[in-house]
N, C-alpha and C positions, 0 to 999 in steps of 0.2 A: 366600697366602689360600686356604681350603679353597671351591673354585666351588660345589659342591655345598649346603656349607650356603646360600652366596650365594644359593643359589635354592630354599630349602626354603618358604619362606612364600607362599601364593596371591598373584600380582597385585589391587593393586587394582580395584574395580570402574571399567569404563572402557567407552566404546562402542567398537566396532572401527573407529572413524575418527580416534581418537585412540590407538595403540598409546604404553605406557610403555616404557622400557627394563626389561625385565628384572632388572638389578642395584640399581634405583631407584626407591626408593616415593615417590613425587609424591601430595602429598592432591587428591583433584578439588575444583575449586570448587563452592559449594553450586549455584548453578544446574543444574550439570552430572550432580550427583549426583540432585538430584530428576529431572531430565528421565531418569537410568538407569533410576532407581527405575520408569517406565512402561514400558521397553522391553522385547524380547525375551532375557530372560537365558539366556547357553549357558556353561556350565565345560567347558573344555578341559583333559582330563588326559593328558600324555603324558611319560616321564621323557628324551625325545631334546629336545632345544633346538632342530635342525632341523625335526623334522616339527612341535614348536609353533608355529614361523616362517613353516611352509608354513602352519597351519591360521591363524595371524593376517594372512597376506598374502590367502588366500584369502578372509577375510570381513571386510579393510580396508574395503570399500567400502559394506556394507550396515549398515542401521539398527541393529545388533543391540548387546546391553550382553554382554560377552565378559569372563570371570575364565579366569588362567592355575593350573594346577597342575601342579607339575611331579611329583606321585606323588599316591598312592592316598587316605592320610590327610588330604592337604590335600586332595584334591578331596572328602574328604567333609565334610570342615572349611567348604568356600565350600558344599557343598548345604546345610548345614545353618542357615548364618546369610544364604545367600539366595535361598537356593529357587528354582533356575534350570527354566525350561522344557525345559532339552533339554543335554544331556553328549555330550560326544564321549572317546571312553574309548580311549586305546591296552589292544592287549591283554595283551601286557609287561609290567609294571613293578613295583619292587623290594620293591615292600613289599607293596601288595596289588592282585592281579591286573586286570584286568579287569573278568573273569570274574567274580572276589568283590565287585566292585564295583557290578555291576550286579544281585548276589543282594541285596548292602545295602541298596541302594536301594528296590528291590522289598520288602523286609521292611521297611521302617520308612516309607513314603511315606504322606503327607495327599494330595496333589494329586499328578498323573500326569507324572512325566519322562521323556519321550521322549531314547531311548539309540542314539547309534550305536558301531559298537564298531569301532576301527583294528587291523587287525590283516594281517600279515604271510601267515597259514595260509590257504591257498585248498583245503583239503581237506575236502571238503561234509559230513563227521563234524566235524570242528571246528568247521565254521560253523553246524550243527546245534546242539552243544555251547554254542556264543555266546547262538543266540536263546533254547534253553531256559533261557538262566542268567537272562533278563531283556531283552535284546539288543531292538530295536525294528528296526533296520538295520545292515545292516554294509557296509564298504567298506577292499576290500585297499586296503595299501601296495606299493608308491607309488602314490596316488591322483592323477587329476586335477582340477584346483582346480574346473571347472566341475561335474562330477557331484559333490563336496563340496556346493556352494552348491545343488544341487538336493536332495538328501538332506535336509539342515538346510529347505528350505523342506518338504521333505513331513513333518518331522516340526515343524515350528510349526503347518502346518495343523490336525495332529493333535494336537499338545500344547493349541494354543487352543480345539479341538471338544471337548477334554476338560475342559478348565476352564469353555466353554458349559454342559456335561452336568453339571456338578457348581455349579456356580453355581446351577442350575435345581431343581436336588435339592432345595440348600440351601434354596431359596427355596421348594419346595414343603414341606419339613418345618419350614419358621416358619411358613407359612400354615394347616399342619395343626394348628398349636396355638397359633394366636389368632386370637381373635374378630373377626370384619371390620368389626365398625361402630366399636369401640372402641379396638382396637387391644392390649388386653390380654390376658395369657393365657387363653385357653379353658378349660372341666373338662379335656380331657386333659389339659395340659399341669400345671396344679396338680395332677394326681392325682400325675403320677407325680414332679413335685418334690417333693411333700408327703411319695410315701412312705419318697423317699428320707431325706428331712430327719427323719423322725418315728425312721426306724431309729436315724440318726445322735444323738439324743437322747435315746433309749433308751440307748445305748451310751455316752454320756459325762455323761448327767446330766443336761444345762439345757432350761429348760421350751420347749413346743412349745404354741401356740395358735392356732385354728379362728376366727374370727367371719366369725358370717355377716351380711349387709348388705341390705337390700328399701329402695327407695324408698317413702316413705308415700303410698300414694293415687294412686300412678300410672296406675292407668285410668283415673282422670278426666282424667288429663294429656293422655291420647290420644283420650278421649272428646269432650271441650273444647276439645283445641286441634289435632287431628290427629297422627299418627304419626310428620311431621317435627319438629315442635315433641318428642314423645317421645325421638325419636332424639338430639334436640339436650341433652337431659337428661341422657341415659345417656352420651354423650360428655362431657361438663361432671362429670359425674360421676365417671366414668373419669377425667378429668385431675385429679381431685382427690384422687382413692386413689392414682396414681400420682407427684404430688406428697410427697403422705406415706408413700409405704413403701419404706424401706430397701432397699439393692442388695442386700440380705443376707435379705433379706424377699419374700413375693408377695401381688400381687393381683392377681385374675383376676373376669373375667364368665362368670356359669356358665350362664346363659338369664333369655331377660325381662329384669326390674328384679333379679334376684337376682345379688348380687358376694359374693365370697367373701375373706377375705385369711388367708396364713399367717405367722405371726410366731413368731421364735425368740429365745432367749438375755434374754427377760426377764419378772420375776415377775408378780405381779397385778396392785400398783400401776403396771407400768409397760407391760401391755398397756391399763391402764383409762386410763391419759394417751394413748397413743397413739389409742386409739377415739375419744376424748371430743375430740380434736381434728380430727379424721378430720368427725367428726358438725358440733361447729364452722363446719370450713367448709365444708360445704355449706351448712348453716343463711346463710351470712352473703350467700353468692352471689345477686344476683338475676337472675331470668330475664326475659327477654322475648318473650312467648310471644302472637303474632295480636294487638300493641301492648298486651297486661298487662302489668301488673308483678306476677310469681309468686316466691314463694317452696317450695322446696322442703326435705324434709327426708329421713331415713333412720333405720329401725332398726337395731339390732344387735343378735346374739346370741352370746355368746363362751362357746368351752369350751376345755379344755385339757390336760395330765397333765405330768408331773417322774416321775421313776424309768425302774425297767426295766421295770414292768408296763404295756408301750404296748398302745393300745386299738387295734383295726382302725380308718382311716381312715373309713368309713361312719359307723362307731358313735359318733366324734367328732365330726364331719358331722352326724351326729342328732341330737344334744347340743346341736350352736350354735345348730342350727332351732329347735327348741323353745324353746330360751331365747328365740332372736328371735320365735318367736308370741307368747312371756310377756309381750317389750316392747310388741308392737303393742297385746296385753292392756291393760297398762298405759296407753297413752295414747300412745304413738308417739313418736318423735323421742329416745330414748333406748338404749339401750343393758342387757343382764341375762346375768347370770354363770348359766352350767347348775350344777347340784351338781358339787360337786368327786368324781372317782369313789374309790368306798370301796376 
């Protein structure tokens, strides 16, 4: 039997408290798998069987979920399907180095892996060598198990402060493009889906449509019954555009009572079904506002284009307004198509 191939495939994901054998893939039980799934993941790539043995005896004891690779393409096979916090990389190995390993990673990462690199060279140009390729730490062979297990904690501190940093990012760039009271996207945030989406329709053909949305009468909502009572509207509101529009679709709060929504991939009859039901329910919703019983309602103003001759996103935006002042013309609680553009 060729040993070699015996060992070409990643270890299953496992914690370091539970080591597999090597030549034997054991499914973990589901319990065991989800409680991985929160831990600290580390890929171990080293093509010696020895120094893996040292690297799983040195971190038997602690919490961590540990995948083995015994070369370069597997270890980038387990980064890829589960995104470990932290590699420890020989710098050897037959297929791809290190060194190239740690450039991979660097070129293709979402979230930050923290790298230590094993390696043999204690020549301060080669260790130079290591960190510019990507390297976060390094530690000659033969190492001792104890500074191993401090290494891997200074780079979990590091690898977790990074995923703090980027957690917060995240959550500062959803906050910068939704509305706080509502919860729906903001104007930035439809602008720049919108223009994407508008390109995208120009270029393949299917129609792309604007309506815009005012509650009817709402300063007296806030006049009459106070600003919470208003608030509680525009929320009730919001869950009822978002109700209705497609994951494929937007709606957003642009200021005030003014909502906006963009809708794609369907003709006239079938943006006027979708407003008309939109309008529906709000209409059917009652409120209770300082022990009234309120009814509310909404205009609409919808414009839209088909072809390649797309309009600039304002000029369409102009179009739905208008339309929606025609409707409030009209008597409110309705819905008006702008002219179609020549």
């Amino acid at each position: 039997m060729d040993t070699n191939k015996a060992h070409r495939k990643v270890q299953p994901v496992r914690t370091a408290r539970t080591p597999l054998s090597p030549r034997k893939a054991v499914p973990a039980p589901r319990d065991v798998l989800d409680a991985a799934a929160e831990q600290f993941k580390i890929v171990v790539a080293d093509d010696s069987p020895i120094y893996r043995k040292l690297v799983e005896n040195a971190l038997a004891d602690q919490d961590y979920c540990v995948l083995y690779a015994n070369n370069g393409r597997d270890a980038l096979d387990a980064l890829a399907e589960h995104q470990p916090s932290l590699v420890i990389t020989d710098w050897e190995m037959p297929d791809i180095t290190g060194i190239e390993l740690c450039k991979k990673i660097r070129q293709g990462q979402d979230a930050y892996t923290y790298i230590i690199l094993l390696t043999s060279n204690t020549e301060k140009d080669q260790v130079i060598q290591g960190l510019a390729a990507g390297a976060d730490d390094y530690l000659t062979k033969p190492f001792h198990a104890g500074e191993l297990l401090a290494r891997v904690g200074v780079g979990r501190r590091v690898s977790e402060l990074h995923r703090q940093i980027q957690a917060k990012n995240q959550l500062l760039q959803e906050l910068a493009l939704t509305d706080p009271l509502t919860g729906l996207p903001n104007r930035r945030a439809i602008e720049e889906w919108a223009k994407r989406e508008m390109s995208a329709a120009a270029r393949h053909g299917f129609a792309f449509w604007v309506a815009m949305a005012d509650l009817d009468h709402f300063k007296s909502i806030n006049d009459n019954y106070g600003h919470e009572a208003g608030d509680l509207v525009l929320k009730r509101f919001a869950d009822v555009l978002r109700a209705n529009t497609r994951s494929s679709n937007m709606s957003a709060r642009i200021g005030g009572e003014e909502f906006v929504l963009a809708i794609t991939h369907v003709d006239r009859p079938g943006i006027q079904i979708a407003i008309e039901r939109i309008r529906q329910r709000l209409e059917a919703e009652e409120f209770t506002l300082a022990g009234h019983a309120v009814r509310i309602t909404a205009s609409f103003g919808i414009a839209g284009f088909q072809g390649k001759n797309m309009p600039d996103l304002d000029q369409l935006v102009r179009r739905a307004d208008e339309a929606l002042y025609e409707a409030k013309h009209k008597g409110r609680n309705r819905f008006e198509f702008a002219p179609e553009l020549s």
